[in-house]
N, C-alpha and C positions, 0 to 999 in steps of 0.2 A: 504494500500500500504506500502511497505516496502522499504527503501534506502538503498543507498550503506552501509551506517555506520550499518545494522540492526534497524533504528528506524522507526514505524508504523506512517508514515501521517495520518492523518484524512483531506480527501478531498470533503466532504457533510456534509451537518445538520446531515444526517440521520447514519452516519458513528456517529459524532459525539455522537449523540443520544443513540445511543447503547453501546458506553462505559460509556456516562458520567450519562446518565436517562435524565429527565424529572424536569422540576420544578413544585415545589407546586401549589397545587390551587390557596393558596396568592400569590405567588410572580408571578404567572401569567396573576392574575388577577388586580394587583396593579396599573399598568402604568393608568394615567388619561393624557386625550387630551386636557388639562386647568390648568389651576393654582387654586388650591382650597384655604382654607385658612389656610393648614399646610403647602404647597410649598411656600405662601404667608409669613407667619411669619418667617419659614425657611431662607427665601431668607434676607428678613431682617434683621436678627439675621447675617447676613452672610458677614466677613471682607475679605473672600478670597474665589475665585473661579478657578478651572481648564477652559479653553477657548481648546475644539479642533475644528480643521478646516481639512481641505485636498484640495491639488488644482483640478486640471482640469483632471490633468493627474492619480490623485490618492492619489500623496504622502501626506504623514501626519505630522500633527504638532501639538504640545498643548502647549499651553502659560499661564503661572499661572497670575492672574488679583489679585491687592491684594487697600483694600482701608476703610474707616473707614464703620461699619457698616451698610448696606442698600445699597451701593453704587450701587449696581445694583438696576434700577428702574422698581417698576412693575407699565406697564404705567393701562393694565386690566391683563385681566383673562388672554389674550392669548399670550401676549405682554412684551417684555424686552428690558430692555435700559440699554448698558454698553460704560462708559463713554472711552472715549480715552486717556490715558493719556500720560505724557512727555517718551519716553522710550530712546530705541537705532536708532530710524528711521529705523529700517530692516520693521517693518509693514509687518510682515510672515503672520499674522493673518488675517489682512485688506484685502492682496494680493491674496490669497484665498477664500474668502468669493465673491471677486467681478468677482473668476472664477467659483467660486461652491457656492452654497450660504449652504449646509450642517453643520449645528455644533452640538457641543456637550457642553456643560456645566455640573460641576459636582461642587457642593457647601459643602461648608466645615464652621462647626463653632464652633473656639475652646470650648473644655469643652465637647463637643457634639461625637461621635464615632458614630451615624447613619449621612448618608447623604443626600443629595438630588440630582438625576441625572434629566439634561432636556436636552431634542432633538428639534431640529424647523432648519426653514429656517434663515437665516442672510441676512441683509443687511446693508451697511454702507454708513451711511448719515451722512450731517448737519441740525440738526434742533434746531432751536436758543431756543425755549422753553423748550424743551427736555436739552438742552446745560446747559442751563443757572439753572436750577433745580440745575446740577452735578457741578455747580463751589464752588472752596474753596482757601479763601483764595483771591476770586477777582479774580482769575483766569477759565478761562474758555473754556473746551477743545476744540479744533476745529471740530470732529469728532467722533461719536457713533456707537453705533455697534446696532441694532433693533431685534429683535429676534423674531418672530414667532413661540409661543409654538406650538409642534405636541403631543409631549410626556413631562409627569412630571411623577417623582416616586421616592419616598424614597429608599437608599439603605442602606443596614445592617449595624453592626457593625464589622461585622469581620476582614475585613482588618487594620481598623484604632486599632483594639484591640491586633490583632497580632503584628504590630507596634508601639505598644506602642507609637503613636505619642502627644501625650498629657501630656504623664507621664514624668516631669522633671526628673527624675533619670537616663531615656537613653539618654537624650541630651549629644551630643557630645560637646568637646573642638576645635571650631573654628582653633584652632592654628594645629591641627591635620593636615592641609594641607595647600597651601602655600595660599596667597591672592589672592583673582581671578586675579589683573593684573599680578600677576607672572605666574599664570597656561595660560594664556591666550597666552602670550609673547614667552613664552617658547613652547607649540604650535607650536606658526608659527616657531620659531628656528625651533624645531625640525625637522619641514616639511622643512626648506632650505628658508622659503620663508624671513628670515629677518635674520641680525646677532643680539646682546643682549649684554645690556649693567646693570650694577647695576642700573648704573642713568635712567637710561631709565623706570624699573621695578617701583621704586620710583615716577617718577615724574607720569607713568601711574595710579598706586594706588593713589599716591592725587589726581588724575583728577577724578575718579571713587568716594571719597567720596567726594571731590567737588560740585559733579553732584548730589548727593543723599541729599547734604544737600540744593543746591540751585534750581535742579529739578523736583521734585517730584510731583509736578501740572505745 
């Protein structure tokens, strides 16, 4: 199909399919319905994880989950446990899980440019034994996220390679943009929804590292 602007939709797999091929024999054969013991080491090796969800009605959300390694618990083969921790109270992630239970998980482990992608059902509970495993520091979160593996499977290096996200030499200068309480602030200025003040932008950014120094569990 073609749009106003001249650009070709692809509106089927099979549209799809035809311009883009087919995948390998491996990578179509790769997805396992378990956690073996390379999605197992994986996962443990692993300080930070992508979280997607989607509500009821569709929309989509992904929440980066970050914590010392292992934090995600492999309770067995088919099963995961990701802890709750202190954040912004939006709980986007929670709020959808308990309209759709669908996720997606995508694990990341610096030094490493392949990944681990996994699919399963979600559910969010409290379970004091499961809880009490994830606590640090004496602190202990109220609430877990359970996971239902459907699908486990490695994924390539390519994008983390194009990315260079590993390689200190692209990291960027922090300073390159303003502090999040000023980008945030300036926002709702924009939108009309508030007026702005210096002091204001200040006292927000202390409250932000505030919260990271005495929030974080």
């Amino acid at each position: 199909m073609i749009d106003e602007s001249g650009a070709t939709l692809y509106t089927s797999a099979a549209e799809l399919r035809a311009a883009l091929g087919i995948p390998s024999e491996l990578a179509a054969r790769k997805v396992r319905t378990q956690l073996d013991k390379y999605a197992r080491a994986f996962i443990e090796r692993s300080p930070f994880v992508v979280l997607g969800t989607a509500s009821v009605s569709g929309a989509g959300d992904v929440s980066p989950r970050g914590d010392v390694p292992g934090f995600v618990l492999v309770v067995d083969d088919r099963t995961l446990f990701l802890p709750e921790r202190p954040g912004n109270a939006r709980y986007d992630s929670l709020l959808n899980i308990v309209e759709n239970p669908a996720v997606a998980l995508l694990f990341f482990v610096p030094g490493f440019d392949d990944m681990l992608r996994v699919n399963g059902r979600g559910t969010v509970l409290h379970h004091p034994g499961l809880l009490a495993r994830c606590a640090v520091n004496g602190k202990v979160p109220h609430v877990g996220i359970r996971v239902q593996v459907e699908e486990a499977f490695l994924h390539c290096a390519k994008a983390l390679r194009r990315g260079k996200l590993w390689d200190s030499a692209t990291c960027q200068d922090r300073k390159a943009l303003p502090t999040l309480g000023r980008m945030i602030l300036e926002q709702l200025a924009d939108a009309g929804e508030m007026s702005l003040a210096e002091g204001q932008i200040a006292a927000v950014d202390t409250a932000i590292e505030e919260n990271y120094r005495q929030s974080l569990y």
